[in-house]
C-alpha positions as CSV (number, residue, x, y, z in Angstrom):
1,X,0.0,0.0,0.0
2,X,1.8,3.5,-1.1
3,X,1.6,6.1,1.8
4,X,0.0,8.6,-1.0
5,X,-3.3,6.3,-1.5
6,X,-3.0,5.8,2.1
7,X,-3.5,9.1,2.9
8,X,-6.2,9.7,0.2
9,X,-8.3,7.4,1.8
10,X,-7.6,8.8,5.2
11,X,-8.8,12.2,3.9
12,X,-12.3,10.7,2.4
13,X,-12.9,9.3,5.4
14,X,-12.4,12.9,7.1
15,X,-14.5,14.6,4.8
16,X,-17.2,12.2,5.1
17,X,-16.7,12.4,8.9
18,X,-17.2,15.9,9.3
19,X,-19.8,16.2,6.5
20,X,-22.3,13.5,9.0
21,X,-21.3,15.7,12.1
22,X,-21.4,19.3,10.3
23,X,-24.5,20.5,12.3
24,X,-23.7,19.4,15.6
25,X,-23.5,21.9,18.4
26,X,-21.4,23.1,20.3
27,X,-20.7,20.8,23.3
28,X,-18.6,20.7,26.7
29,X,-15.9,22.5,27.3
30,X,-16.2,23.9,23.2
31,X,-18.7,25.9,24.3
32,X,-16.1,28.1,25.8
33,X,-13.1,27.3,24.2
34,X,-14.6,27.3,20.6
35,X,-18.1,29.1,20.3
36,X,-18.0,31.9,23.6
37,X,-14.1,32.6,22.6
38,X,-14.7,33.0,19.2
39,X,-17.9,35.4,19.5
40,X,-15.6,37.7,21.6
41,X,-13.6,38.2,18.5
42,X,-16.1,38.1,15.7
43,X,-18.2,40.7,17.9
44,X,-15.5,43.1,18.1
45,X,-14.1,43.3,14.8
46,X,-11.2,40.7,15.4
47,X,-9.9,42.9,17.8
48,X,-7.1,41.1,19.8
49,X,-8.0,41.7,23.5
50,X,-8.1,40.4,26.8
51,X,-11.2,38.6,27.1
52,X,-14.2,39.1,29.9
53,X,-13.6,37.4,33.0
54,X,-16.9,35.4,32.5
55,X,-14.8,32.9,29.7
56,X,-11.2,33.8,30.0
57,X,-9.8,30.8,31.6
58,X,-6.0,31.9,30.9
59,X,-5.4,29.8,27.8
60,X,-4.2,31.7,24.8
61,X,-7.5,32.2,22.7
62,X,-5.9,31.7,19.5
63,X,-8.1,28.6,18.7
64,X,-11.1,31.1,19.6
65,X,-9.5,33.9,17.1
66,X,-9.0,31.4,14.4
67,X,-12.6,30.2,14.5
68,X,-13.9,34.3,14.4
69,X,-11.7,34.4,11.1
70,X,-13.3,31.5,9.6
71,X,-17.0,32.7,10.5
72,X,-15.9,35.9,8.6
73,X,-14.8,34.6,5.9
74,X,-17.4,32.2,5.2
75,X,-20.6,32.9,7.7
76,X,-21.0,32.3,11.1
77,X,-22.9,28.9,11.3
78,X,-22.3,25.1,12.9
79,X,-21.1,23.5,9.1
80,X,-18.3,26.5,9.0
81,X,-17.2,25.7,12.6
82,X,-16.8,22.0,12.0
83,X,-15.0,22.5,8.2
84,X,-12.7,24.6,9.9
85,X,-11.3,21.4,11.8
86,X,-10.6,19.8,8.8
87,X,-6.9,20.9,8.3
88,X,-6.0,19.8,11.8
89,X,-8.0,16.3,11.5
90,X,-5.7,16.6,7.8
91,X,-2.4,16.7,9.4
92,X,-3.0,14.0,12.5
93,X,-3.6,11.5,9.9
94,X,-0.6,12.8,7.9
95,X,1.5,13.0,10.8
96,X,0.2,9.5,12.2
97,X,0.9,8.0,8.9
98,X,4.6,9.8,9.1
99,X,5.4,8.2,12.4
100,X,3.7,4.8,12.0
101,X,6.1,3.9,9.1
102,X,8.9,5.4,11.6
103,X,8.3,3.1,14.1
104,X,7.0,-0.4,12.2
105,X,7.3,-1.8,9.2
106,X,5.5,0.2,5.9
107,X,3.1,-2.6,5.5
108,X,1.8,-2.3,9.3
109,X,2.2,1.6,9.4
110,X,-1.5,2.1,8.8
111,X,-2.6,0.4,11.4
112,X,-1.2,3.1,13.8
113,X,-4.3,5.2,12.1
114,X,-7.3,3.0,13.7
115,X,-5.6,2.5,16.7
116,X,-5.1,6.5,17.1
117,X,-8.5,7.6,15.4
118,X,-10.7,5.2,17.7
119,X,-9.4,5.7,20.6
120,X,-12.5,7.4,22.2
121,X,-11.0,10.4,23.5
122,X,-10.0,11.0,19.9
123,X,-12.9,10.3,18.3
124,X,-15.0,12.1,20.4
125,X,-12.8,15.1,20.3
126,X,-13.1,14.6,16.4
127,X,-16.5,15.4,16.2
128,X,-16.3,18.4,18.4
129,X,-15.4,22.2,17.6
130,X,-12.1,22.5,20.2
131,X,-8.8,23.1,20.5
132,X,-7.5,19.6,22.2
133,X,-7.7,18.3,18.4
134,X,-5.6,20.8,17.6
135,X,-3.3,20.1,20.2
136,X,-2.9,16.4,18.9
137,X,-2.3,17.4,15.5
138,X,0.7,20.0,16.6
139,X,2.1,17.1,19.1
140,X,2.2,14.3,16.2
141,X,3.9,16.9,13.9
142,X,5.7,17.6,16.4
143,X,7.0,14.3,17.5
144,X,6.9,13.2,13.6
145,X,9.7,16.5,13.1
146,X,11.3,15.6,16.0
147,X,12.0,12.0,15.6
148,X,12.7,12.2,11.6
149,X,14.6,15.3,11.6
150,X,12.5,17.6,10.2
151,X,12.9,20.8,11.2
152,X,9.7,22.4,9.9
153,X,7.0,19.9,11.0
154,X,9.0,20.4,14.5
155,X,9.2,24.3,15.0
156,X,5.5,24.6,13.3
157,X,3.9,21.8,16.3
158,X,6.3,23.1,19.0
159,X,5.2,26.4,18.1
160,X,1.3,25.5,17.8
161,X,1.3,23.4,20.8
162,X,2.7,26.8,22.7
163,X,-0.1,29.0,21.3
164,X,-3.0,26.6,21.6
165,X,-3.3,26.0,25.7
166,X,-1.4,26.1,28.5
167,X,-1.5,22.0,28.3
168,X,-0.1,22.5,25.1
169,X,3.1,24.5,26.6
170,X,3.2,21.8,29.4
171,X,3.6,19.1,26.5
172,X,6.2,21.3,24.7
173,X,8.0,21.6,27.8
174,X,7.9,17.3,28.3
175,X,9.2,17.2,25.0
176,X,12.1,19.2,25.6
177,X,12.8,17.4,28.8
178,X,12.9,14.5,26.3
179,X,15.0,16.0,23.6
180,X,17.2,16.9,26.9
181,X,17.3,13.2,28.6
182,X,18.5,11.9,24.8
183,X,21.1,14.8,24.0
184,X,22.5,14.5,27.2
185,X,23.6,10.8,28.0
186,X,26.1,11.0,31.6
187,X,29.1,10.9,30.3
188,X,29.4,13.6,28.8
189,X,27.3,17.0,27.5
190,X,26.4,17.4,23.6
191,X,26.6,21.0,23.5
192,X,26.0,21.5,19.8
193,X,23.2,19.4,19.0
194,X,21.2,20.2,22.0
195,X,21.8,24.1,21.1
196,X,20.4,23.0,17.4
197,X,17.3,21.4,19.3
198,X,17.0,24.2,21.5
199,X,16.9,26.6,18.7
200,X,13.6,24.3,17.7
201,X,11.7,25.0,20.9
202,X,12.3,28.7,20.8
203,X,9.5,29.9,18.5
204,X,7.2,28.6,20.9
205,X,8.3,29.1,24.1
206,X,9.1,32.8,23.4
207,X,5.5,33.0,21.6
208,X,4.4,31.2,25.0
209,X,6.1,33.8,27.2
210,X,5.2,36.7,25.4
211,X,1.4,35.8,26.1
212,X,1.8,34.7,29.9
213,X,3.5,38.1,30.0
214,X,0.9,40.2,28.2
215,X,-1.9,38.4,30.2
216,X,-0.3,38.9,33.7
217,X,-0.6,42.6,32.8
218,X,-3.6,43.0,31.5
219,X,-5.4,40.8,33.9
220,X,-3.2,40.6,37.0
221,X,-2.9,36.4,36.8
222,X,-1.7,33.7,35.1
223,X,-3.3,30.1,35.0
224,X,-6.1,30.9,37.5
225,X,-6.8,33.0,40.7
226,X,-9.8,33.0,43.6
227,X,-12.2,35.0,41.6
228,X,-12.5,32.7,38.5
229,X,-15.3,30.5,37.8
230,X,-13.3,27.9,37.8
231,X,-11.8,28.5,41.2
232,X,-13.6,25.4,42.7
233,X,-11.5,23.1,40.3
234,X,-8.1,24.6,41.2
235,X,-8.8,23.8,45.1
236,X,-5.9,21.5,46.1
237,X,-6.8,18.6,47.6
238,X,-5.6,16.4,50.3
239,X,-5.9,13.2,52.3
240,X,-9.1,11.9,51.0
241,X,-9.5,14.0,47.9
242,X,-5.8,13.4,46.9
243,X,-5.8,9.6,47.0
244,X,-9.6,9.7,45.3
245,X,-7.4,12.2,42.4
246,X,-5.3,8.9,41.8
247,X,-8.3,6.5,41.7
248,X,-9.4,9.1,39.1
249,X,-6.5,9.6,36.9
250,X,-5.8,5.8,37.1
251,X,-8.6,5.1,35.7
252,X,-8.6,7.8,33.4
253,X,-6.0,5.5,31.6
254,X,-8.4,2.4,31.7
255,X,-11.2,3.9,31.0
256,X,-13.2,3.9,27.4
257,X,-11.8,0.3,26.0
258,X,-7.5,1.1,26.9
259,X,-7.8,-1.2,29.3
260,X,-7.2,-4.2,26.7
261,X,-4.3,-1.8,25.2
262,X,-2.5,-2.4,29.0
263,X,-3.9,-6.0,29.1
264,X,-2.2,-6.6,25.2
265,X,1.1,-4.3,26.2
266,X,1.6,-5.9,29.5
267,X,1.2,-9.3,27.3
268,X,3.9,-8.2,24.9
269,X,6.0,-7.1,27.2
270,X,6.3,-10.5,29.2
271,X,5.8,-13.0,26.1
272,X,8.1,-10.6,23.7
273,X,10.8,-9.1,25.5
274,X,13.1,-6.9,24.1
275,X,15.5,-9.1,23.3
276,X,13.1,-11.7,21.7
277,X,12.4,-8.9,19.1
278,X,13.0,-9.3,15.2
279,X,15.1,-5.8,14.8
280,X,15.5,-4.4,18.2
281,X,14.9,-0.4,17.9
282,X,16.2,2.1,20.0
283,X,12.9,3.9,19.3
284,X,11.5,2.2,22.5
285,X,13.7,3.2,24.7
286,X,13.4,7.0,23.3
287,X,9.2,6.5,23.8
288,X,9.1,5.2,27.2
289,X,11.3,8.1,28.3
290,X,8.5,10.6,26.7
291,X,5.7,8.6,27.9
292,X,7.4,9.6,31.6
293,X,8.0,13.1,30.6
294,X,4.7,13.5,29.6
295,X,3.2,11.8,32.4
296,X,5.8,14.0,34.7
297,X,4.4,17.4,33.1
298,X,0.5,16.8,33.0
299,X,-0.5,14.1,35.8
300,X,0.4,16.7,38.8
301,X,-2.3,19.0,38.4
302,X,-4.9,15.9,38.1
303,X,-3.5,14.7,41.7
304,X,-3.2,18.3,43.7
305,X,-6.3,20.1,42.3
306,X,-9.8,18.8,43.2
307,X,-11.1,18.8,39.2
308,X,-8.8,19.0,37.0
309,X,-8.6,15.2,35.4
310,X,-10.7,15.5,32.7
311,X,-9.9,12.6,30.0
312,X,-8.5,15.1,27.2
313,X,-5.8,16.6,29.9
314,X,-3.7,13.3,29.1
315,X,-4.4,13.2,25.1
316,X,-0.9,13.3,24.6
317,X,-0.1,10.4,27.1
318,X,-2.3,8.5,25.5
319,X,-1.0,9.2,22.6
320,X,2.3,8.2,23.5
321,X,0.9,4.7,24.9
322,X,-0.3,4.1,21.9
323,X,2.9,4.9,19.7
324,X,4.7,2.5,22.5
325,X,2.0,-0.6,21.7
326,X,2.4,-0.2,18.5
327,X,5.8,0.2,17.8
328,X,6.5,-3.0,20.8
329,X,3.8,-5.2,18.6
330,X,5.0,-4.2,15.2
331,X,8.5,-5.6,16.0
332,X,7.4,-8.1,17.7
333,X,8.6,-11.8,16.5
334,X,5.3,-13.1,15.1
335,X,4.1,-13.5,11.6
336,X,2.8,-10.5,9.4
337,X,-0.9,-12.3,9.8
338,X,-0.7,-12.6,13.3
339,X,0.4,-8.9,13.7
340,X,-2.4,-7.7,12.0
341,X,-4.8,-9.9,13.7
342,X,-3.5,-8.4,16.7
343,X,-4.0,-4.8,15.8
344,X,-7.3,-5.9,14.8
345,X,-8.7,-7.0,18.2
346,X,-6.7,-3.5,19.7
347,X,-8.6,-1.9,17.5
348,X,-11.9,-3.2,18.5
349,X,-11.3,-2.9,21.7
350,X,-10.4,1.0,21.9
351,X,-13.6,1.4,19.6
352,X,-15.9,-0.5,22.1
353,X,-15.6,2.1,24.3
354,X,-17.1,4.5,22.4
355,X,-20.3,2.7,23.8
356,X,-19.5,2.7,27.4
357,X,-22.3,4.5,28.9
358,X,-21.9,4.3,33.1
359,X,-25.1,4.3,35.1
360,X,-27.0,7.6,36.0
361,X,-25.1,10.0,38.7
362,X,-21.3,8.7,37.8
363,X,-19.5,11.3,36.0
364,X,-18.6,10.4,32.9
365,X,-15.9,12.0,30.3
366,X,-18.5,12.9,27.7
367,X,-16.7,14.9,25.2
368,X,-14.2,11.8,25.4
369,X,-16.4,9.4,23.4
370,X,-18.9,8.9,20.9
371,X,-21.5,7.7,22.9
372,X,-22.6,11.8,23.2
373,X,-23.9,12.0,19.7
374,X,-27.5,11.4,20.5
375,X,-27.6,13.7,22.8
376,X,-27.7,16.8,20.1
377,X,-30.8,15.1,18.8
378,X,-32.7,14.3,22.0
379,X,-32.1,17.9,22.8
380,X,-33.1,19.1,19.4
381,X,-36.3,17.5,19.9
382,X,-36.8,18.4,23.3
383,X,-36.9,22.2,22.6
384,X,-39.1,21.9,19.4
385,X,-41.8,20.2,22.5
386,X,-41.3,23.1,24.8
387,X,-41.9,25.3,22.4
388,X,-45.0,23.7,21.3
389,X,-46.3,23.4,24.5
390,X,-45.1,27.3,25.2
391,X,-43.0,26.6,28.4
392,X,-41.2,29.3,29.0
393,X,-37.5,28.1,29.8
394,X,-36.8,30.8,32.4
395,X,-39.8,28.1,34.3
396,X,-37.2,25.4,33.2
397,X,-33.8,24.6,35.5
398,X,-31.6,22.4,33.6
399,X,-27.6,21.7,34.3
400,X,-24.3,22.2,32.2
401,X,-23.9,21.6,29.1
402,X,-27.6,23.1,29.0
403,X,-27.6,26.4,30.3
404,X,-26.2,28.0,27.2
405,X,-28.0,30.0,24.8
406,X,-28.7,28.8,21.2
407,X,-26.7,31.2,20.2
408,X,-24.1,29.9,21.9
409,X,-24.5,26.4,21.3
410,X,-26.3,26.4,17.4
411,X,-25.0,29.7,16.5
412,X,-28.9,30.0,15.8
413,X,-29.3,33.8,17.5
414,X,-32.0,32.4,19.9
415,X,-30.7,33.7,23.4
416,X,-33.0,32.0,25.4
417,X,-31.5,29.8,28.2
418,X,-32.2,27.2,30.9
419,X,-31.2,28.7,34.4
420,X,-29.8,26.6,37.1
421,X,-31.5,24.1,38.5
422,X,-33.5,25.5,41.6
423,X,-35.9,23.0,43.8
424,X,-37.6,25.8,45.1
425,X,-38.3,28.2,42.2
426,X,-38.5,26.3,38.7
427,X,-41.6,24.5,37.9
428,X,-40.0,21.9,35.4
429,X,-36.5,20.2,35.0
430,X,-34.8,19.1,32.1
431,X,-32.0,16.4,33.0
432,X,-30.4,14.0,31.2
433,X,-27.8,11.2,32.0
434,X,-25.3,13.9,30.1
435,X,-25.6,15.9,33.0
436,X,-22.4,15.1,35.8
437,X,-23.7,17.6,37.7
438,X,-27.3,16.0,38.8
439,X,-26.0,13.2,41.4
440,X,-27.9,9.8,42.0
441,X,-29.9,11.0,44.8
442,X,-31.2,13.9,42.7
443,X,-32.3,11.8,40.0
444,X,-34.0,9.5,42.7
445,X,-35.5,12.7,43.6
446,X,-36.9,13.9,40.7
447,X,-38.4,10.2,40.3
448,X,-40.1,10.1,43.6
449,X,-41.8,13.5,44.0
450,X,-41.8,15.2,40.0
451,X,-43.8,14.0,37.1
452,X,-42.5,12.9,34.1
453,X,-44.4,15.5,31.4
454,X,-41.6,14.2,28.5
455,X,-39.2,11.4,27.6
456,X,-36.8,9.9,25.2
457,X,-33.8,8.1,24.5
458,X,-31.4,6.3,22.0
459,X,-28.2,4.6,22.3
460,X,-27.7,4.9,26.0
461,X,-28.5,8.6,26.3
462,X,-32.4,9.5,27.4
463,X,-33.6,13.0,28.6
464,X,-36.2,13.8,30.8
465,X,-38.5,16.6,30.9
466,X,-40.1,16.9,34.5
467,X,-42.8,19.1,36.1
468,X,-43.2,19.4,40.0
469,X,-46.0,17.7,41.2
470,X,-48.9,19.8,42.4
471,X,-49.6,20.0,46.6
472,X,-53.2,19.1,47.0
C-alpha cells in the first residue's frame, strides 16, 4: 500500500466524517473554548483583546480567534465551525501516517491510524469544535519533526502546541525534557546538537512567554486565581480528595476500552521481550522516556487540584501509549498475519468504548467518546416540544452543558436559556444522564416527588422533561 493512496483514503474518510457531524452543536468545554471565545472576537471586529472574566480561563485564545476568522470569511454557522477542523483532522492523519512507518514496518504503518482515530477520547474530540484536536495534531507533527529530523514539521507543532493552551506549553515543555534526557547521556554534554534542538523550541516558548506576560498585565494572573469560575477546580486537595485524584486519573488510563491496550502491552511485554524482538529499535527506549516526561508534566495537576482530570488533559499520554503498543507489537517476533490480527482486536477494543455509557449519577468523560452523539438530537427534539407546549425556559432549570444560549451552542441567535437548577423556584426540570452535575440521589428525587411531562432516549443517552408535582 503506497503512503499517497494511504492518505487519500484517510482524507475521504475525514471529509465524510465531518460532513455526518457538520450540524452538531457546540458541546462541553467547546462551548467556551470554541463558540463563547470566538464570539468575543467576531463581535469586536477581530480585535485582539483580553477577554471578559466570565470565559477567560488563561489559555491563549488563538483557537477562539482562528474560528472568528473563519466565520468571517465564510458565515458564522455550525457547518463553518466543523470545516474549519478539517486541516487539523488533515495533518494528524498525515502525521500518524509519518510516524507509524517510523516506528513499524511500511506494511503495518496504517494500522497506527485506527488504533489513534478510535481511541475514544479522539474520536470524540473529532466530532467536536475545540482546540484539544488541535493540540494532537501539533504534538504528532511535532513528534513526527522531531524523531525524523525535520525541522519544519517540529518548529510549526512546538510552536502551535505553545499558542494553543497552557497544556499544550506543558507538552512542549515534556518534549524538551525529552529531547534533553536523549542529548544528554552522563558521560558527557552534547553542546552543539542540543543548542540546534534548543533553537527548535524557541518559537514557541518565546510566543508562549510573550502571552503569559501580556496576560499577567492585562489581567493581573496567570493560570487561575480565587475570583475565576473555575476557582472550585483549582482547590488543592488532600488526604481523601488526593488519594480519590489517583483512583481518578488511574482510571482515566483504563477507562473507554484502553484497558485491553495495557492487558495486550503488558502481554507483549512479558511474552516478547526486548530481546526476543526481530530488529531491536532504540525507538523504544526514546518512547518510554516521553511517555514519563509526559506523564511528569500533566498528571500533577490531576492529583493536587480537586477537578482538573478530565480525560483530554492526558491526550498526549495517551498518545504516546499508543505509539509505545504499536511500535513493541510491530517488531514483535510473530508473523505478518498474526500482527495484523492483533492490531485488529486492539482496535476493536479501543472502539468498544465509544459505547460505554456508566449508570446515571457517575460522571462520565462525555466529550471523550462517541457515545454523546444522540444527545444533540434528543435535545433538538426536546426544545421543538417546549416550544409547542409554550414553556417558557426561564420556568425550566436544567444543568451544564444546558444552560447555554442557542446562540451559543447552534449559533442560531436564539438567546433564550435554561437557568440553574432551583428545587424551590423552577416549575419543570430538564435532566439527562449527560448531565455530571445531577448526582444519584437527585435523580431519585426527581423520580419520587416530580412527574414525568416528556421522555426519550437512544443509544444509552435518554432525557427527561419533569414538572413538580402539584400539593393538594
Amino acid at each position: 500500500m503506497r503512503p499517497s493512496i494511504s492518505y487519500f483514503s484517510l482524507l475521504v474518510i475525514f471529509f465524510a466524517w465531518i460532513a455526518s457531524v457538520q450540524y452538531d452543536p457546540f458541546f462541553w468545554d467547546s462551548v467556551q473554548l470554541g463558540s463563547k471565545h470566538a464570539h468575543f472576537f467576531y463581535e469586536n471586529g477581530l480585535h485582539w483583546a483580553l477577554l471578559p472574566a466570565s470565559i477567560d480561563s488563561g489559555h491563549p485564545p488563538v483557537f477562539g480567534y482562528y474560528l472568528a476568522i473563519i466565520w468571517t470569511l465564510f458565515g458564522k454557522s455550525l457547518p463553518a465551525s466543523h470545516w474549519a477542523m478539517f486541516p487539523f483532522l488533515a495533518g494528524l492523519g498525515w502525521a500518524t501516517l509519518q510516524l507509524g512507518k517510523k516506528l513499524g514496518p511500511k506494511k503495518l504503518a496504517c494500522w497506527l491510524v485506527p488504533i489513534i482515530f478510535l481511541d475514544p477520547v479522539i474520536a470524540g474530540q473529532s466530532a467536536l469544535v475545540g482546540p484539544d484536536l488541535v493540540l494532537v495534531c501539533f504534538f504528532m507533527l511535532a513528534l513526527h519533526g522531531l524523531l525524523n529530523e525535520k525541522k519544519f514539521w517540529a518548529v510549526l507543532g512546538l510552536t502551535g502546541l505553545c499558542m494553543i493552551s497552557m497544556r499544550g506549553m506543558m507538552t512542549a515543555g515534556a518534549l524538551f525534557v525529552w529531547q534533553l534526557i536523549l542529548l544528554r547521556p552522563f558521560d558527557r554534554i552534547k553542546l552543539r546538537p542540543l543548542a540546534a534542538q534548543s533553537v527548535l523550541f524557541a518559537p514557541g516558548f518565546m510566543l508562549a512567554a510573550a502571552f503569559l506576560i501580556w496576560h499577567f498585565g492585562a489581567a493581573g494572573w496567570i493560570g487561575h486565581h480565587p475570583d475565576s469560575p473555575w476557582a472550585p477546580a483549582f482547590e488543592n486537595a488532600s488526604g481523601a480528595g488526593l488519594f480519590k485524584n489517583i483512583l481518578v486519573a488511574g482510571w482515566r488510563w483504563l477507562d473507554f476500552g484502553r484497558v485491553f491496550e495495557w492487558f495486550l502491552l503488558i502481554v507483549l511485554v512479558i511474552k516478547v521481550p526486548i530481546t526476543g524482538m526481530k530488529a531491536r529499535s532504540a525507538y523504544f527506549t526514546s518512547l518510554l522516556i516521553l511517555l514519563g516526561c509526559l506523564l511528569v508534566f500533566l498528571t500533577p495537576s490531576a492529583l493536587i487540584y480537586n477537578n482538573l482530570s478530565a480525560h483530554r488533559y492526558f491526550l498526549p499520554g495517551f498518545l504516546g501509549l499508543h505509539l509505545i503498543t504499536f511500535h513493541w507489537l510491530a517488531h514483535a517476533n510473530f508473523t505478518f498475519y498474526k500482527k495484523i490480527l492483533i492490531c485488529s482486536a486492539l482496535v476493536l477494543g479501543l472502539a468498544t468504548g465509544n459505547c460505554w455509557v456508566y449508570p446515571s449519577g457517575i460522571s462520565m468523560g462525555w466529550d471523550a467518546t462517541l457515545a454523546h452523539l444522540p444527545y444533540h438530537k434528543l435535545r433538538a427534539s426536546m426544545v421543538a416540544y417546549i416550544d409547542r407546549q409554550k414553556i417558557p425556559f426561564e420556568c425550566i432549570g436544567s444543568a451544564f452543558p444546558n444552560n447555554n444560549s442557542g446562540e451559543t451552542l447552534l449559533l442560531n441567535g436564539d438567546t433564550r436559556a435554561f437557568p440553574e437548577m432551583d428545587w424551590q423556584k423552577n416549575d419543570y426540570m430538564l435532566v439527562s444522564n449527560i448531565f455530571n452535575d445531577i448526582s444519584a440521589a437527585d435523580f431519585q428525587r426527581l423520580e419520587q416527588t416530580w412527574v414525568p411531562v416528556k421522555q426519550s432516549a437512544q443509544g444509552g443517552i435518554w432525557m427527561v422533561l419533569y414538572k413538580k408535582r402539584v400539593k393538594l
